[in-house]
Structure formats: structure tokens, C-alpha cells
VOPAGU-2260 file (C-alpha; in pm, 1 decimal, decimal comma):
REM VOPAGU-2260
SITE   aa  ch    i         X         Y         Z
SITE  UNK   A    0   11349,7    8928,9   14788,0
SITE  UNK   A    1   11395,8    9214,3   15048,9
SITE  UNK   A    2   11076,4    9364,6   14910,1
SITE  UNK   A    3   10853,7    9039,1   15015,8
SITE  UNK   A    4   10653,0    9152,1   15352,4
SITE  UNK   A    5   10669,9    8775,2   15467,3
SITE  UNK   A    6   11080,0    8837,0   15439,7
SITE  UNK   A    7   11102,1    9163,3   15565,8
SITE  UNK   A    8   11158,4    9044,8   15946,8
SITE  UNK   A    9   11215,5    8785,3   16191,6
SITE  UNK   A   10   10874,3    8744,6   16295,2
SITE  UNK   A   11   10705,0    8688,8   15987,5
SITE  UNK   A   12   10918,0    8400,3   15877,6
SITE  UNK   A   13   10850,3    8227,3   16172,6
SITE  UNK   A   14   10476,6    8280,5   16098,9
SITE  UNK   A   15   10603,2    8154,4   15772,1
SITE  UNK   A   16   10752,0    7852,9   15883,1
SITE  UNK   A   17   10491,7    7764,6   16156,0
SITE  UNK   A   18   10216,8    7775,7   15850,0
SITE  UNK   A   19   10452,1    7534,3   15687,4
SITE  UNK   A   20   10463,6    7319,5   15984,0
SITE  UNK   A   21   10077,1    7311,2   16054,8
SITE  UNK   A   22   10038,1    7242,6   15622,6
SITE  UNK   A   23   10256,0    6963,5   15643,0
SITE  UNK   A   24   10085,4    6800,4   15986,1
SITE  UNK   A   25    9728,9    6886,1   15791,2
SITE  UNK   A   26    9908,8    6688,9   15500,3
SITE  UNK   A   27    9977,9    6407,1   15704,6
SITE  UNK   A   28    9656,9    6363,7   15882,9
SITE  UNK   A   29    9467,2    6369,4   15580,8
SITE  UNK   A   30    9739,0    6129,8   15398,6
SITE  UNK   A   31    9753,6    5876,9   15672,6
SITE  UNK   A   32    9426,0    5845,4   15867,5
SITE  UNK   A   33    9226,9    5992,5   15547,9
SITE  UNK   A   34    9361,2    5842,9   15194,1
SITE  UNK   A   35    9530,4    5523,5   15452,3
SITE  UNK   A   36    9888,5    5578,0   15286,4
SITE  UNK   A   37   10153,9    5428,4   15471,3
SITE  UNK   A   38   10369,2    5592,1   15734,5
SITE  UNK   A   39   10650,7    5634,6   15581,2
SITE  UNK   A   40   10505,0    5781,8   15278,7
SITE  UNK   A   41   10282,7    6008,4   15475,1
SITE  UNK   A   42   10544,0    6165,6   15675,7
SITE  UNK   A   43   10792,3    6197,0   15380,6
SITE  UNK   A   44   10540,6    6374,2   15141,8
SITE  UNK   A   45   10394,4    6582,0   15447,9
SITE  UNK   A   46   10716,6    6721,5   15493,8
SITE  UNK   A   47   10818,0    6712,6   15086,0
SITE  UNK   A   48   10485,6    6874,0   14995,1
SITE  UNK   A   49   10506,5    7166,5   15320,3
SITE  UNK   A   50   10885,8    7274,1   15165,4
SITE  UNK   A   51   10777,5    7318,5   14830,3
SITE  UNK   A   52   10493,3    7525,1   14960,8
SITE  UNK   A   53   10710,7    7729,6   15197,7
SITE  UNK   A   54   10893,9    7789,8   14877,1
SITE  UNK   A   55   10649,1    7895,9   14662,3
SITE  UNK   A   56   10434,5    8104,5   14888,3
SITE  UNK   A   57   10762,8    8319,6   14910,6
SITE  UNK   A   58   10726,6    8327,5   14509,3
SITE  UNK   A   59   10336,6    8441,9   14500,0
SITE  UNK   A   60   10447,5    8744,2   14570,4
SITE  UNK   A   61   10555,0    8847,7   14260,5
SITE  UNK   A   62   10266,1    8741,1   14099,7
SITE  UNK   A   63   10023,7    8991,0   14339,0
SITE  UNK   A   64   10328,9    9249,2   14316,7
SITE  UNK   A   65   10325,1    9277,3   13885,9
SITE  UNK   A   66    9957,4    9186,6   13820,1
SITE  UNK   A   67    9790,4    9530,0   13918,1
SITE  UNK   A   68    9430,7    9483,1   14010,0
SITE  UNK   A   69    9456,3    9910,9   13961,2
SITE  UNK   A   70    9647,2    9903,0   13626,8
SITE  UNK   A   71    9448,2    9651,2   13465,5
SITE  UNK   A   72    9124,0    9496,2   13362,4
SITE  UNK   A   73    8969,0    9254,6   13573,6
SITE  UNK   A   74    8915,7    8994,0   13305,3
SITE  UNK   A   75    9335,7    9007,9   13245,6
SITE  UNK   A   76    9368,7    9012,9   13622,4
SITE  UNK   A   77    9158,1    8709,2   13693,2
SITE  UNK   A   78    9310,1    8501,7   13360,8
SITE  UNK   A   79    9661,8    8610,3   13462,7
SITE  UNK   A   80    9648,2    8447,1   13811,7
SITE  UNK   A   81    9470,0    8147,9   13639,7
SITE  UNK   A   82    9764,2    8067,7   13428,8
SITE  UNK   A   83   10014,9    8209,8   13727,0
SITE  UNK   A   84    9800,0    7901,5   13997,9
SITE  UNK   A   85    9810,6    7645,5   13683,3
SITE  UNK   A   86   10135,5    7674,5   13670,3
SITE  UNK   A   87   10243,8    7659,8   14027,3
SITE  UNK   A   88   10018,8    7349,0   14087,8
SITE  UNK   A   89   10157,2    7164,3   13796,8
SITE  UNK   A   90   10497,7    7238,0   13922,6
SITE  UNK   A   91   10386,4    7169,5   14316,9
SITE  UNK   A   92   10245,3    6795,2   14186,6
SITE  UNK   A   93   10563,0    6770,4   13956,3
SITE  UNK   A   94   10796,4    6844,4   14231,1
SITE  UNK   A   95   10591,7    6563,1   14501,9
SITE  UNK   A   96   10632,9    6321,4   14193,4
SITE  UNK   A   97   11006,5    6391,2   14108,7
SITE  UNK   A   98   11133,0    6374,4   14501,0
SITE  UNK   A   99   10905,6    6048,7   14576,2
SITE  UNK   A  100   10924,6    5825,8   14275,5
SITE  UNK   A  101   11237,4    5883,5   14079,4
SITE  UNK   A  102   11464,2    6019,0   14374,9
SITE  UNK   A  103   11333,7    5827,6   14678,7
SITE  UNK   A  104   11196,4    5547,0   14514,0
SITE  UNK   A  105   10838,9    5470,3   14595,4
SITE  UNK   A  106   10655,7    5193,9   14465,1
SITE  UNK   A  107   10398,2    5159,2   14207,3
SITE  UNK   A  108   10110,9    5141,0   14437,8
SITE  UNK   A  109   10229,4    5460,0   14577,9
SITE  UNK   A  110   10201,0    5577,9   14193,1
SITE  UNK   A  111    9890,6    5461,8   14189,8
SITE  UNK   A  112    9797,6    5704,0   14457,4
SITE  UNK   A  113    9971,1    5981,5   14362,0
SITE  UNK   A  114    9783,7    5984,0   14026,4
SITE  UNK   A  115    9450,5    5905,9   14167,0
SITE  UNK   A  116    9473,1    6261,2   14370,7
SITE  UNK   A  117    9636,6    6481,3   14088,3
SITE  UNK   A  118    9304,4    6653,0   14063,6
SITE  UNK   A  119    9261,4    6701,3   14436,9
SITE  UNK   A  120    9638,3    6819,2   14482,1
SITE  UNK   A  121    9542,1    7050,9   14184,9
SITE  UNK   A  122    9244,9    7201,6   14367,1
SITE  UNK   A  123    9444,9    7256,7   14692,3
SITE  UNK   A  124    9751,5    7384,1   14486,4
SITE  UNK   A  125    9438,1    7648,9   14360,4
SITE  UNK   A  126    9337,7    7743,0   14653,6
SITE  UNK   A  127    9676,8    7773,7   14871,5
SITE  UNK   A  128    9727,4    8030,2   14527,3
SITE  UNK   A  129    9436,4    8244,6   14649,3
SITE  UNK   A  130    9483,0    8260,3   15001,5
SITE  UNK   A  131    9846,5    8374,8   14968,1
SITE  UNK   A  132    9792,9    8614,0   14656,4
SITE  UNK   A  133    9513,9    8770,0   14868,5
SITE  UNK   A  134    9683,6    8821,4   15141,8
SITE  UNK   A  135    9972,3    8995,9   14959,6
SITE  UNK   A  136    9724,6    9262,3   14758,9
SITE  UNK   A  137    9583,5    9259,9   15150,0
SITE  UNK   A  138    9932,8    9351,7   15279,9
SITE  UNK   A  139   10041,1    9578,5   14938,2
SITE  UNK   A  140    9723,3    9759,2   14970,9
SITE  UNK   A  141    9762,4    9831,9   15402,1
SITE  UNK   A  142   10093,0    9886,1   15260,1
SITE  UNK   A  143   10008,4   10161,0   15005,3
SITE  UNK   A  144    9759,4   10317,5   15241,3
SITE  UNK   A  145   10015,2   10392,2   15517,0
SITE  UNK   A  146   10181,3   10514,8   15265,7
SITE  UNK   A  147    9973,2   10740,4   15133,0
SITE  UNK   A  148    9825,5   10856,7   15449,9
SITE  UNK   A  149   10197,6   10947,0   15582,0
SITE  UNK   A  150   10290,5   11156,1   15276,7
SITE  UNK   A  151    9941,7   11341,5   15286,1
SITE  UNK   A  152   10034,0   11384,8   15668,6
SITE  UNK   A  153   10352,9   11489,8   15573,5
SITE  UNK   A  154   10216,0   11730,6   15297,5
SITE  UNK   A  155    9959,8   11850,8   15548,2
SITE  UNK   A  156   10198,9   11952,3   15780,9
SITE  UNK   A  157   10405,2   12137,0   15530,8
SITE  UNK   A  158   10055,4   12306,3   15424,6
SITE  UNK   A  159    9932,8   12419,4   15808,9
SITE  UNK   A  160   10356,2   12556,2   15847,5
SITE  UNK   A  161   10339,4   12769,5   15513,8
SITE  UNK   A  162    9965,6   12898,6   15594,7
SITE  UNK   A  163   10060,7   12986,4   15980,4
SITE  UNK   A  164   10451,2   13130,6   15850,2
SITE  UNK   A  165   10220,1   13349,0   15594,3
SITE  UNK   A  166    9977,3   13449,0   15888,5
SITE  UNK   A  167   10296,8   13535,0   16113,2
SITE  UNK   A  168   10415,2   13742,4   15869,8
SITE  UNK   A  169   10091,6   13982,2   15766,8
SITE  UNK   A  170   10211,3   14228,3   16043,3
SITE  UNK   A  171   10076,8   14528,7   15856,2
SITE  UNK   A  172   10340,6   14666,5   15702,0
SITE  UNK   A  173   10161,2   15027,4   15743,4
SITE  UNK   A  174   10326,4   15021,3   16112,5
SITE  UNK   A  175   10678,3   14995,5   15948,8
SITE  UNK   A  176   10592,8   15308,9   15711,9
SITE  UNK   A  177   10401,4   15465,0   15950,6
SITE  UNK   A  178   10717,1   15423,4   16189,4
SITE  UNK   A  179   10927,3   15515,1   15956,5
SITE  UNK   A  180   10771,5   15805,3   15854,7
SITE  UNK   A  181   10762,0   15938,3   16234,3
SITE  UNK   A  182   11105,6   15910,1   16281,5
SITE  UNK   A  183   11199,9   16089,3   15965,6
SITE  UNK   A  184   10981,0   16344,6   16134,6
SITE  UNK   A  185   11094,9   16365,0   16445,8
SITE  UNK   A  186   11489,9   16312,8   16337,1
SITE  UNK   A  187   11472,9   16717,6   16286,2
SITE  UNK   A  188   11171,7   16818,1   16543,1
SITE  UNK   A  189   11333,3   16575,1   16861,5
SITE  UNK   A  190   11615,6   16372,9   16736,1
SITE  UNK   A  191   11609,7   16203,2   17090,7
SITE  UNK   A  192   11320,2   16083,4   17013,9
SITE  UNK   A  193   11388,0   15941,9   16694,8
SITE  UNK   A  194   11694,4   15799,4   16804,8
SITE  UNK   A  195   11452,2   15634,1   17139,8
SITE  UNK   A  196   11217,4   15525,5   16874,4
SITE  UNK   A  197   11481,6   15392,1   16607,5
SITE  UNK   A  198   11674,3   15179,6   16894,8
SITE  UNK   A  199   11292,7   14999,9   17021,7
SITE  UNK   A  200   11176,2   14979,4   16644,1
SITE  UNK   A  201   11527,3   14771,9   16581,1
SITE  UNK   A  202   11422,2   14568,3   16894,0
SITE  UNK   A  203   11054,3   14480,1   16814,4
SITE  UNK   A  204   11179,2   14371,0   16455,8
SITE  UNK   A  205   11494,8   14164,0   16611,7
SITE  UNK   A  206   11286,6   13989,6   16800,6
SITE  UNK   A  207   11083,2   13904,8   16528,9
SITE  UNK   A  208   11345,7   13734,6   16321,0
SITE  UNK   A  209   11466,0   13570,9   16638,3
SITE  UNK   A  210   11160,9   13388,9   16688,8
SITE  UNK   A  211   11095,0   13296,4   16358,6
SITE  UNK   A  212   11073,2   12955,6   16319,3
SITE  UNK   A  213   10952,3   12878,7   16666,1
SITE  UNK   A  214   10563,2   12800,6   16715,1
SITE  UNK   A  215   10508,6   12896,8   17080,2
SITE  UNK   A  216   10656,4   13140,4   17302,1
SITE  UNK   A  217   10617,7   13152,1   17690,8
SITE  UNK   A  218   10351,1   13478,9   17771,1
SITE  UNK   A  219   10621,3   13667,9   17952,3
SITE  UNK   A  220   10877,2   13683,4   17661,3
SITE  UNK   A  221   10534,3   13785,7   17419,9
SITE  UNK   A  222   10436,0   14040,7   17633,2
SITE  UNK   A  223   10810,6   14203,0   17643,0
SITE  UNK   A  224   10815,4   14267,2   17265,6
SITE  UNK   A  225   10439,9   14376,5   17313,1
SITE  UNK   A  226   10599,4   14646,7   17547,2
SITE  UNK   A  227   10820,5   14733,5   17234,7
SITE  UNK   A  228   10561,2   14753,9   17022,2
SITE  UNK   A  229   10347,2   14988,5   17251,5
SITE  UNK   A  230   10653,3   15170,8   17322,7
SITE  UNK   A  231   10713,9   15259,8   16931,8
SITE  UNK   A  232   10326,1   15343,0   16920,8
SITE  UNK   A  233   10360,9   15591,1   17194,0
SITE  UNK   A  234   10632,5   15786,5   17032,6
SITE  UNK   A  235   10361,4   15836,7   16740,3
SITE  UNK   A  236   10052,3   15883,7   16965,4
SITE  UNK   A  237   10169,9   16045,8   17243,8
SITE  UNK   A  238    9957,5   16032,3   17555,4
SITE  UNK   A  239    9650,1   15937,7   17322,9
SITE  UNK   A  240    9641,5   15551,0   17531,7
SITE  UNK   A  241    9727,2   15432,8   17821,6
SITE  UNK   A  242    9820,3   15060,1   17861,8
SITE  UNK   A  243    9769,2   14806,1   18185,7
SITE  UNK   A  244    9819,1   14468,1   18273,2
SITE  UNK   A  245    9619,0   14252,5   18479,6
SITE  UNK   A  246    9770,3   13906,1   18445,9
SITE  UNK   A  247    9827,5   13641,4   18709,1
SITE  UNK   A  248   10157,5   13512,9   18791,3
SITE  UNK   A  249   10116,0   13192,1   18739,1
SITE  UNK   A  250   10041,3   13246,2   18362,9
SITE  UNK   A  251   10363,6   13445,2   18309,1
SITE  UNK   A  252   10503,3   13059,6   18198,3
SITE  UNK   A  253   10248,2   12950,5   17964,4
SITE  UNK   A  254   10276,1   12917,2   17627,8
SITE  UNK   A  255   10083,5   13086,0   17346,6
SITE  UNK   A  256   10110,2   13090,3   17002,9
SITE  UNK   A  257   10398,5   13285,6   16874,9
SITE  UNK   A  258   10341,1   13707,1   16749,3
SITE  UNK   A  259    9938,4   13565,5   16818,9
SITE  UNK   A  260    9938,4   13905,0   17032,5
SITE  UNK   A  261   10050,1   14167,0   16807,3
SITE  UNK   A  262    9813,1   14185,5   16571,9
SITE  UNK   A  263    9511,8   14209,5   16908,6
SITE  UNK   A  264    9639,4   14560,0   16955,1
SITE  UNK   A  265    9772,9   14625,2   16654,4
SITE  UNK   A  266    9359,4   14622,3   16569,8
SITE  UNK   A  267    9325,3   14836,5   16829,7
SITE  UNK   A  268    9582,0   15101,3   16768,6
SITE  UNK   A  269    9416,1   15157,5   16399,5
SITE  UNK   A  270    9042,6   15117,2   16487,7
SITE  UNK   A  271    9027,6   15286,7   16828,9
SITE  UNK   A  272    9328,2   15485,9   16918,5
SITE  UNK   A  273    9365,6   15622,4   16570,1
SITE  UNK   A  274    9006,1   15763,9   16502,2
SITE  UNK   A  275    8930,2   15889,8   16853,6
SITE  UNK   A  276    9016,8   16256,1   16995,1
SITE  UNK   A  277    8982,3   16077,4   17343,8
SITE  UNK   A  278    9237,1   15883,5   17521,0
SITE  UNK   A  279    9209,6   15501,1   17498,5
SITE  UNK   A  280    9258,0   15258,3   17787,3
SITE  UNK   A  281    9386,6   14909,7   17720,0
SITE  UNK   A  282    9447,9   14648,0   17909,9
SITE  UNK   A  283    9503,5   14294,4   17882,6
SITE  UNK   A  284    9396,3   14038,6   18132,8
SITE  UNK   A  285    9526,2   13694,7   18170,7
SITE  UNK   A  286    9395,2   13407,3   18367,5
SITE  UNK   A  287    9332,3   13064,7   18403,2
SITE  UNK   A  288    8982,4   12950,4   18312,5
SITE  UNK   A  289    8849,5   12603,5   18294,6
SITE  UNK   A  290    9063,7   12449,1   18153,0
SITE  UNK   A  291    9203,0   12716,6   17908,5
SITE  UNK   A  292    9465,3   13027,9   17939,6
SITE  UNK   A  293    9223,7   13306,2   17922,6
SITE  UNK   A  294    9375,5   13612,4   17749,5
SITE  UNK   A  295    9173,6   13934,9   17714,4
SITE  UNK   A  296    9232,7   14265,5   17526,4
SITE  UNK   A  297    8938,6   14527,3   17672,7
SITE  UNK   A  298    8966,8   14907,7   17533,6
SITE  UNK   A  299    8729,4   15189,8   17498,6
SITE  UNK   A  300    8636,2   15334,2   17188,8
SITE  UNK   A  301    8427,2   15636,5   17041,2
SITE  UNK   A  302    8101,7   15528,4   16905,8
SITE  UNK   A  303    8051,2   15832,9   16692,5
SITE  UNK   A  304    8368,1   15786,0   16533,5
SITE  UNK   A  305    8383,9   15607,3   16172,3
SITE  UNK   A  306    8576,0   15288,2   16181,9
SITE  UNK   A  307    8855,5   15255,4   15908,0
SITE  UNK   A  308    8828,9   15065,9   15630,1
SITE  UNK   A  309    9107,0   14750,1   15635,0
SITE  UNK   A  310    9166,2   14443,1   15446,2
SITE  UNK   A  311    9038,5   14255,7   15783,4
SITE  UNK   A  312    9408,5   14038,5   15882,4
SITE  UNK   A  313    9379,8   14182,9   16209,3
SITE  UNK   A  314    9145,3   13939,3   16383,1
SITE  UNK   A  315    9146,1   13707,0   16121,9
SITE  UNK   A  316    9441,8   13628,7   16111,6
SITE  UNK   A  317    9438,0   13512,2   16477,1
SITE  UNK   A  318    9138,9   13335,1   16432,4
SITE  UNK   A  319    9295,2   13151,6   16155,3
SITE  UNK   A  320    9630,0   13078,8   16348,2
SITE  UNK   A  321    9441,7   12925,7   16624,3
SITE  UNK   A  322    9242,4   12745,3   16375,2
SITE  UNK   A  323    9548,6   12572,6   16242,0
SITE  UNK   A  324    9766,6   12541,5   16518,0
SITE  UNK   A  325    9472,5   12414,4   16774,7
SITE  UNK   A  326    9265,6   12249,9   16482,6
SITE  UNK   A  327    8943,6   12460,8   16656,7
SITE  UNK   A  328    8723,5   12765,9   16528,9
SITE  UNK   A  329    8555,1   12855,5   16871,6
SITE  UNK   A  330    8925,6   12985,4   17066,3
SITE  UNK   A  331    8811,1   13354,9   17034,1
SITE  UNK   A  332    8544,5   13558,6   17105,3
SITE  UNK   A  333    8467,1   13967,4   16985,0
SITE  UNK   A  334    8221,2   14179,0   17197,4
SITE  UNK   A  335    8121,1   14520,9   17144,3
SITE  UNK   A  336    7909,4   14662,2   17357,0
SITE  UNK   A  337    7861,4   15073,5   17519,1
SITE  UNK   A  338    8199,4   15230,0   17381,3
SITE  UNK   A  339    8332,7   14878,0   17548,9
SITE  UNK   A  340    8599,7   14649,0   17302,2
SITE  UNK   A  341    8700,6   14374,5   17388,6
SITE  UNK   A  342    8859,2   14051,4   17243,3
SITE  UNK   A  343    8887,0   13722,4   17422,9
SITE  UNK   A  344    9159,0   13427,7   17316,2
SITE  UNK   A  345    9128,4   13093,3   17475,2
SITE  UNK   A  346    9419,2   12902,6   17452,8
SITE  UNK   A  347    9396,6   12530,1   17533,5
SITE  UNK   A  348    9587,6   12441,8   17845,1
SITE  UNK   A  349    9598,4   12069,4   17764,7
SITE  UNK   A  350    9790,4   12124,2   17431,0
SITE  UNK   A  351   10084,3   12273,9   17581,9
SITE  UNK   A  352   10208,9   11966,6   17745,0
């Protein structure tokens, strides 16, 4: 029983019990002032017939639960709830009869009646049947769809946290061995050095880890393990960039997508810094815009120079992350223009409440 909607709470058995109420008073006005049956007789059977009903819509369920309109064919569906409404009439009438003539004791002229509207009490026995059936396979099928909509949520979800866990994690691995290789390097020409550059390297990555599972981060705590990150870079480069900041203080709180920074100037470190002779400015600007935290990554670049070939997870990957996270394609914007670089994230203010 615990799987019948009607049963399920409090408030649906009253609306089961008030349609009983309102069938038997229908019952009684058609009984008394319709078909002129006595009082007593009305009122008795009104309230006779409107039990039995109560009961038995509570049993239609099963009928709409095990007679699949899905599973089967429509020919078995429709002569299955034929036999299923046949039944239950015949055992409605049979019921009426039993409780007024045998156990109460009603007359023959009220058997007279009773058998002059078996066909009637048939045809509203049918059609009680359909309204009820339908509105289970109404209620099974709302039921169903909820359902089905809150697993493919749920798998959804699960989908969007894999894809943006992936996209966290495509830090190019080519800084690690590029690191790596440095400080082998420098552990016999400056072993300060290395030791400076193995201590920040352990730092950038613990960081990392830390904030692994989290979506967001507050700009301030990004921008630290940025430093890092430039930091480790400059051991390798040298005095080939220069970094600045131009960010306002009121967006030092905000909240960005998590690591959505590092791979903005990691791009930069491989396809400026690393195929120019010339030093390379970069600096990030930070604002509020319209609605939107406006973050910007402007560098110069060489022209002349031959950009790298990459497999392209730089950007992308952003792009993609924002995608997900913001469900929106248009949060970032690319310009090159005169030796001028420059990327552009928008990050929707609105969202972070």
C-alpha cells in the first residue's frame, strides 16, 4: 500500500475522502430527487455505495501499476482494463446488493430498483474505472519523469565535475619537466637557486592539491600561487619578463573559477616569453565591468618570431571551464593586434552569490 500516491500522505487522503464525500452526496441527489427512492434508502446506499468506492479507488492502482501501457500492446492494454472495470463493477453492484437486501433488509420494491439500474450502476462503475486508472498512469508517468529528469540531473552533474576535474588537471606537464630539468641544472651551477626554486615549485604544487576539490577560489588567494608560479618561471627565464598588477581592491574578494588563471600565462610563458630575444611585459588587470569581474592578461610579443606548435589546452581549456561552470561560450575574448596580446575573462558577478 505505501507505494499508492493517494496513500503516500496526509493530504491526499483527505482529497481522497472529500471525493468520497461529494460521490456519495452526487449519489444521493440523483437517488432521491432523480430515481424518487426513499430517504432512507437514498442516504444508506449514498453512503454504502461512496465506501465501497473509497475502497476500490485505493485498489485501481494496481491495475494502472502492473498493466504497462510501455511494456505492452495496446490491444492487451485496453482488454486488460476491460476485464480489470468488469470486474470491479460487478463486485461494486454485488457489494450495494449484499449490504442493502440480505444484511439491512430492504424490501422488494427496493429490489425492484436496484435491478432496474444494474446497467446504469455498470456504466458509472466504467467510468469511475477510467477516471481513477488515468489519473494513476497521470501520476506514475509525472512520477517517472521526475524521476528521470533528477537522475539525468544527477548524471549531468557528475559529467560537468569529471570534464572540469580533467580541465583542472591539463596543467602542461612540460612545466614540471621543464622545472625539473632546471633545477637538476642549477643544483651544480647555483645550488641556492635550486634549492629557492625546489622550496616555490613544492608550494605551487601544494597548493594545487589543497584546492582540489574546491570550484572557486577568492582572486587574492589565485593570484598568490600565480606569484609562485611566476616565481618558478623566473628562475628559468631570468630577467626575460617582467610582471605587474593593476587590479582594484575591491576585486581582491571575488571569486573566480579555481587554477582558471594558470593556464592565461602559462600560454604566455610558451608562446611569447619563450620564442622572443626581447623582454616581455605582463600584466594583469582586474576590474569591475557591467556587471561582470573583468580580468585581463595584456603582454607584448615579437611578430617576427614563429609561434610554437601546441596541442591548444591553453586557452581552451579556459574557455571550456567557463563553458561548464557558467553554462556560457561568450566569457572570453583573444585580441592580437601590433606586437599587443591580450586575453580578456569575464566572470559573471551575479553567479557568485
Amino acid at each position: 500500500m505505501q507505494d499508492n500516491p493517494i496513500l503516500r500522505n496526509f493530504r491526499n487522503i483527505i482529497i481522497l475522502l472529500l471525493y468520497s464525500v461529494s460521490f456519495a452526496v452526487i449519489s444521493f441527489l440523483i437517488l432521491y430527487f432523480g430515481l424518487e427512492l426513499a430517504l432512507n434508502a437514498s442516504v444508506v446506499e449514498s453512503i454504502v455505495s461512496s465506501i465501497l468506492i473509497c475502497g476500490l479507488t485505493i485498489i485501481w492502482h494496481y491495475p494502472a501499476k502492473y498493466i504497462s501501457i510501455e511494456q505492452y500492446h495496446l490491444l492487451k492494454v485496453f482488454s486488460s482494463h476491460l476485464i480489470s472495470a468488469v470486474i470491479s463493477s460487478g463486485l461494486w453492484i454485488l457489494f450495494i446488493y449484499i449490504v442493502m437486501v440480505p444484511i439491512i433488509g430492504y424490501d422488494e420494491k427496493y429490489q425492484n430498483y436496484f435491478f432496474h439500474t444494474v446497467l446504469w450502476r455498470f456504466l458509472v462503475g466504467f467510468l469511475l474505472y477510467a477516471i481513477v486508472v488515468s489519473f494513476y498512469y497521470l501520476v506514475s508517468y509525472y512520477s517517472e519523469l521526475q524521476e528521470r529528469s533528477l537522475k539525468e540531473s544527477e548524471l549531468k552533474n557528475l559529467v560537468t565535475q569529471s570534464e572540469l576535474r580533467s580541465l583542472k588537471f591539463q596543467i602542461n606537464p612540460h612545466f614540471i619537466f621543464n622545472s625539473l630539468n632546471s633545477m637538476s641544472a642549477l643544483t651544480e651551477i647555483d645550488p641556492k637557486k635550486a634549492k629557492e626554486m625546489i622550496i616555490k615549485l613544492a608550494d605551487f604544487l601544494r597548493y594545487i592539491l589543497a584546492t582540489n576539490e574546491r570550484e572557486k577560489n577568492k582572486l587574492n588567494e589565485e593570484l598568490k600561487n600565480i606569484r609562485l608560479y611566476l616565481d618558478i618561471e623566473k628562475i628559468r627565464f631570468e630577467d626575460k619578463f617582467d610582471y605587474a598588477e593593476e587590479i582594484k581592491a575591491e576585486c581582491s574578494k571575488a571569486e573566480i573559477p579555481n587554477m582558471i588563471l594558470q593556464p592565461l600565462f602559462e600560454n604566455v610563458i610558451k608562446h611569447a616569453v619563450y620564442e622572443t630575444f626581447d623582454k616581455v611585459l605582463l600584466t594583469l588587470k582586474c576590474s569591475f565591468d557591467d556587471g561582470y569581474l573583468k580580468i585581463q592578461l595584456v603582454n607584448n610579443f615579437d611578430e617576427s618570431s614563429k609561434s610554437r606548435k601546441g596541442a591548444g589546452v591553453g586557452l581552451k581549456n579556459i574557455n571550456d571551464r567557463l563553458n561548464l561552470i557558467y553554462h556560457r561560450n561568450d566569457l572570453m575574448e583573444v585580441k592580437k593586434e601590433k606586437g599587443i596580446f591580450s586575453v580578456t575573462l569575464f566572470i559573471p558577478i551575479e553567479n557568485e552569490k
